[in-house]
N, C-alpha and C positions, 0 to 999 in steps of 0.2 A: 163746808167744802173749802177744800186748801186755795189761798187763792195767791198768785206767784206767775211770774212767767213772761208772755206778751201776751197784752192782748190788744185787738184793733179795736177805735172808736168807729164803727161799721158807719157809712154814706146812708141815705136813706135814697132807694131808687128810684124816680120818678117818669114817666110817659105821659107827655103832653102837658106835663104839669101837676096829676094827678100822684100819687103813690103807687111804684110798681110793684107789687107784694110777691108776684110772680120771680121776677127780677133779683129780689133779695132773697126770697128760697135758693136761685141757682147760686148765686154768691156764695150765701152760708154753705152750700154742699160743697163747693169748691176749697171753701178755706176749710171746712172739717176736717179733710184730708189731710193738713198740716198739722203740726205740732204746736196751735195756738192753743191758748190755754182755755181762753174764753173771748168773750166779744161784750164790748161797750156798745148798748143803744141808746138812741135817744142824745147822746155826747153833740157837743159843740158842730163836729162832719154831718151830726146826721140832719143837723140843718133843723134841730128841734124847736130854734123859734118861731119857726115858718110855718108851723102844723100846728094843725088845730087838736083838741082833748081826745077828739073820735079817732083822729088819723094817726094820734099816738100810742092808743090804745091798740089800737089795729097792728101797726106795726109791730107790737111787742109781743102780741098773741101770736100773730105772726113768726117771729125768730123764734120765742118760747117754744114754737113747736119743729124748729127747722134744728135745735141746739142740742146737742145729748147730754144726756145725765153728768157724763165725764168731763163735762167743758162749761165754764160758769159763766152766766149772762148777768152783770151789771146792766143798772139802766138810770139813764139820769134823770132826777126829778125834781131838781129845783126850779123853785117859781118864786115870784118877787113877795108873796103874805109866807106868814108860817103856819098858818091855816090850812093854804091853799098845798103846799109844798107836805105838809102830812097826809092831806087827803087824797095828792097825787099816788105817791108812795104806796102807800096802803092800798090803792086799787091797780099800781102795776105789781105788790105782793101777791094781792090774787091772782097776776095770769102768769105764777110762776118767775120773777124776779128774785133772784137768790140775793142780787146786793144793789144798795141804791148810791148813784153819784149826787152829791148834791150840792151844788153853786153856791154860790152867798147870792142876797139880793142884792142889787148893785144899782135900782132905777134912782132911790133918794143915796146914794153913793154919799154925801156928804156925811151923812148921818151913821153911815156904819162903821161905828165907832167898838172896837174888842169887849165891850160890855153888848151891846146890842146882839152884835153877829156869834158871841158868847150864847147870849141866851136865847138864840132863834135856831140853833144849831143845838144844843142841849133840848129844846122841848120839842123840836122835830126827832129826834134819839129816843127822847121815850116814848114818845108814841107810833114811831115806825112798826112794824112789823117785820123787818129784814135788817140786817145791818146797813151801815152806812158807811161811805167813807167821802170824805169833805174834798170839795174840787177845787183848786186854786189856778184859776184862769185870768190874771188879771188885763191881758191883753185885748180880752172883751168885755171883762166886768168893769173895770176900773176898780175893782177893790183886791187886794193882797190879804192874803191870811199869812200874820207874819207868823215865824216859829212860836215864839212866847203864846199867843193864842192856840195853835196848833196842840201845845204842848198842853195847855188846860183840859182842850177837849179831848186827845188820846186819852183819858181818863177815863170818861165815861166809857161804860162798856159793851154798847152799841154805835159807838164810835170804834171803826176798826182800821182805819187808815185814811188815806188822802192820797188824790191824785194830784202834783205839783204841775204845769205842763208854765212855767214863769220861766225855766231855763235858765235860770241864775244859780251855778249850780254851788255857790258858797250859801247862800241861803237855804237850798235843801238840803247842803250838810247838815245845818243849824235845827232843823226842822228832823233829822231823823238821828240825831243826838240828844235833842232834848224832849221827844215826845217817851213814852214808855216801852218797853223795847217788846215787846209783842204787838204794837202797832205797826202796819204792810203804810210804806213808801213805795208810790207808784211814778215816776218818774213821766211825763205827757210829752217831752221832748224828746224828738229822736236823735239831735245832732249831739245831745250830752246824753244816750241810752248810755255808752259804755262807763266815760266817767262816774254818770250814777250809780252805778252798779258797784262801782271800786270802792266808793265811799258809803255801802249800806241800802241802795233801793234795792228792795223783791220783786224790782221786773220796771216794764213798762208798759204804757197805754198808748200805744204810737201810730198817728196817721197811716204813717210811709207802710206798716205794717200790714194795713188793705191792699200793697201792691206789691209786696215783697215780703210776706212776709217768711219766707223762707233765712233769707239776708237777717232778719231780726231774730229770727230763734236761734240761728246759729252763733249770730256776738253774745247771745245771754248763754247759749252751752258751751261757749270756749270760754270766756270767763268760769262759769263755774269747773270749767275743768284743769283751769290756770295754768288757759296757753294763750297770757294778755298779749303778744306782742302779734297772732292772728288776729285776737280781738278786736284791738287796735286798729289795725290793717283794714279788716271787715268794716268798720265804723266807718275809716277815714273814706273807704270810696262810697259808702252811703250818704255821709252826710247829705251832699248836690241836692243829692235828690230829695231827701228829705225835708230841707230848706225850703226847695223849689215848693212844695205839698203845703208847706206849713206858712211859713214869713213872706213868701213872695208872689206865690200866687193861689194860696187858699186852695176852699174849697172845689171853687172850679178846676183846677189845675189836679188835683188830688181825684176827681172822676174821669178827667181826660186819659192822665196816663194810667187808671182802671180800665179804661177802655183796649189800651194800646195792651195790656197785662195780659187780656183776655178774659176781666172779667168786666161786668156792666156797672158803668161807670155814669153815663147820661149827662143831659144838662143837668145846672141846680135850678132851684126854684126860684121864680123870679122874685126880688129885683137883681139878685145876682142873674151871673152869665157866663156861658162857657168862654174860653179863652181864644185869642184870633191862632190862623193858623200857624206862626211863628210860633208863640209860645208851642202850642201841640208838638211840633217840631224839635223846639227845645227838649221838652219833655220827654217826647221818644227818644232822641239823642242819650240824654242821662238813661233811661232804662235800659237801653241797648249795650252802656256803655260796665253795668253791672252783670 
């Protein structure tokens, strides 16, 4: 399955705490409607460290069944063992997972050293059962997957790409320069989606995309139709808001203004929290203002 495009890291919906399975049926029906390519579950939004093995599994049955054939469902499966992180894998393979995201471990972060994260990344590849592609978050791992490693692992050939979401966008040059050139550069930041794209990413993986993401398909078809200085344009009034989703007020702030979108957005799970009512205001402000 071609994979390119946007696509959302989808919220996980919750009611009183619990998982709204309900909630995220009506979401995915809503965004099917758009020209999103596919949906990231399980990702960084969907607040996957918070969920237990059962609640993840559920979820993903779940989407897998809300998702159609024409639109591909990533799902992230890194965990801190390489044991642990194969056996994940392989059992969201079975409920229908076309491709796995998968974190570096980052608990003994000292230690993960380009030989280590080398070879925890290589023998989760051969034994997956879906492709892969390597997530570099270091904003929450504390570890960077620099390019030079990037570029060993595009090798293997269940390695199919990497989602960067670091936002340093000389360093993703680096990384989709020197990996093999049928390896997918997924871009995770949305305030450098366009830049990315000018210098060689196949799309992005982008928060803001859960609430706009109309705004996000259209800066990736005006680029490819190379009419950059719309693009541009498109970009520069998204940014705000994107920012706002992402660096400034997370996850909370990213379900508020789903709420305000029209679609359900809820509290997160605790020990986060939704945002006071200024922030909410803020946020509607910026959506309004797109």
């Amino acid at each position: 399955m071609e994979l390119t495009g946007v696509i959302p890291p989808i919220p996980t919906p919750f009611d009183r705490g619990e998982p709204a399975l309900g909630k995220l049926e009506e979401n995915l029906a809503m965004w099917n409607r758009t020209g999103l390519s596919g949906f990231l579950i399980l990702g960084s939004n969907g607040e996957a460290v918070y969920l237990n093995e059962q609640e993840k599994l559920a979820v993903v049955e779940k989407a897998r069944g809300c998702i159609p054939d024409s639109k591909t469902m990533l799902v992230g499966t890194g965990l801190e063992s390489t044991r642990e992180t194969v056996r994940f894998t392989n059992l969201v393979a079975d409920l229908g997972a076309d491709y796995a995201l998968v974190a570096p471990p980052f608990y003994y972060k000292g230690s993960m050293q380009p030989k280590i994260l080398f070879d925890h990344f290589q023998a989760v590849a051969d034994k997956s059962r879906i492709p892969i592609l390597l997530y570099n978050v270091p904003q929450f791992t504390g570890v960077n997957l620099e390019p030079a490693l990037v570029a060993r692992l595009s090798k293997h050939p269940n390695i199919v790409g990497i989602k960067d979401s670091q936002g340093n966008i000389g360093q993703l040059n680096e990384t989709i320069y020197s990996t093999e050139p049928e390896f997918l550069v997924f871009v995770g930041s949305a305030p450098v989606f366009y830049p990315a794209l000018c210098i060689g990413a196949h799309g992005g993986i982008l928060a803001v995309a859960n609430v706009i993401p109309e705004h996000c398909i259209e800066i990736y078809d005006l680029f490819q139709q190379g009419r950059h200085q719309d693009a541009r344009s498109l970009q520069n009034r998204m940014t705000p808001l994107a920012k706002a989703v992402t660096v400034k007020y997370g996850i909370a702030g990213l379900k508020a203004v789903m709420d305000t979108a029209g679609y359900f957005g809820g509290a997160p799970r605790s020990p986060l929290q939704s945002p006071e009512p200024e922030v909410q205001r803020e946020l509607d402000r910026m959506l309004r203002g797109l």
